[in-house]
C-alpha positions in Angstrom: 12.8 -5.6 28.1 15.6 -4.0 30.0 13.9 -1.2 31.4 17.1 0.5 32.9 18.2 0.9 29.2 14.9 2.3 28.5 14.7 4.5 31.8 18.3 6.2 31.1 17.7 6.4 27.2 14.7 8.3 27.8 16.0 10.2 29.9 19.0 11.1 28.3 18.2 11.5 24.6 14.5 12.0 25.4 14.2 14.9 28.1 17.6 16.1 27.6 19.2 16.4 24.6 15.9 16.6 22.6 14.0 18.9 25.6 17.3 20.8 25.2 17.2 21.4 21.5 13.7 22.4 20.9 14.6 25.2 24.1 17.3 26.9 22.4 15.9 26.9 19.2 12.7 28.5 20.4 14.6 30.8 22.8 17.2 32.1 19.5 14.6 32.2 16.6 11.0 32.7 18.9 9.3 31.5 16.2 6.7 28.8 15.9 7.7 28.0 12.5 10.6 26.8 13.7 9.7 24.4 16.5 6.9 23.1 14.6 9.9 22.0 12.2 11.3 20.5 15.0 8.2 18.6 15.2 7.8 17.6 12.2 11.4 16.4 12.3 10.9 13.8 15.2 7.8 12.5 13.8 9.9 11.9 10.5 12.7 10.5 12.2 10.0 7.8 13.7 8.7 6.8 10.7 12.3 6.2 9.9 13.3 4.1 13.1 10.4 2.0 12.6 10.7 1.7 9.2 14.3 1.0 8.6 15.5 0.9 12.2 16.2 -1.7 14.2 14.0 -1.3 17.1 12.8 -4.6 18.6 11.6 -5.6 22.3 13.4 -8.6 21.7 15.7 -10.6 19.8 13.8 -13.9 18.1 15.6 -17.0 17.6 16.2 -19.2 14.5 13.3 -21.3 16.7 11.4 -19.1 17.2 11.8 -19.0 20.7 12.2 -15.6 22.7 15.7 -14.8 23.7 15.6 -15.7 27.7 18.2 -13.6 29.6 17.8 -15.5 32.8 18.8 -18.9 31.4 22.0 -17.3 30.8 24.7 -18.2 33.8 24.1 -15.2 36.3 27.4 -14.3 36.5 27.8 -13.5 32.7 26.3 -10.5 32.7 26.8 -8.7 35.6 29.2 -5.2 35.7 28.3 -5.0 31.8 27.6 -1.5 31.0 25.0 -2.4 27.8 25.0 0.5 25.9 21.8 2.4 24.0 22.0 1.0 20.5 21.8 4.4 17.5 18.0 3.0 16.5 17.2 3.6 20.3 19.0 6.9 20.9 17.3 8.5 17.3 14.0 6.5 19.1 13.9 8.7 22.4 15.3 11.3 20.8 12.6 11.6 18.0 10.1 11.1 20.7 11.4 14.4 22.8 11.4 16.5 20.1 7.8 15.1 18.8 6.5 15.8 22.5 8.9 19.4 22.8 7.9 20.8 19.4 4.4 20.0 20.2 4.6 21.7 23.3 6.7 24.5 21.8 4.2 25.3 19.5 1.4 25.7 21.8 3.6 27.9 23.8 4.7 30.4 21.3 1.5 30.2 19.6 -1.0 30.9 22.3 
């Protein structure tokens, strides 16, 4: 698992652009309908990445076998940007806005 990807997707499409989104929509509307929509939109969007998505912790061979990243040569991979795949952007993203709507909601509501 390449936690760096992970780290920096989180971050980005997690915190940011999601944390981002659920903020201005509750600032401009400052209603709970409206970020609990927001909720209910990143728990959909799970259900879609898992369900048609492409989300995997790893890639399986035709043995069977785990893909190993260190029995590749060393040099082969170093200075390769590796870039967050759609599945795993709409992943972290669907995650912030599950977590911000949550949040949102308890905010405006109480």
């Amino acid at each position: 698992m390449d936690w760096k990807k992970i780290r920096s997707g989180g971050f980005r499409y997690g915190l940011v652009y999601a944390g981002v989104t659920v903020l201005v929509i509750g600032f401009v509307t400052r209603s709970e309908l409206a970020v609990a929509a927001l909720f209910i939109v990143g728990l959909m969007l799970l259900l879609f990445v898992f369900g048609i998505g492409n989300v995997r912790t790893g890639d399986i061979s035709i043995s069977g076998q785990s893909y190993d990243v260190d029995s590749q040569l060393a040099d082969a991979h170093i200075d390769q940007h590796e870039y967050v795949s759609f599945d795993q952007k709409l992943l972290f993203f669907a995650i912030g806005l599950a977590i911000f709507g949550f949040g949102g909601m308890v905010v405006l509501g109480g």
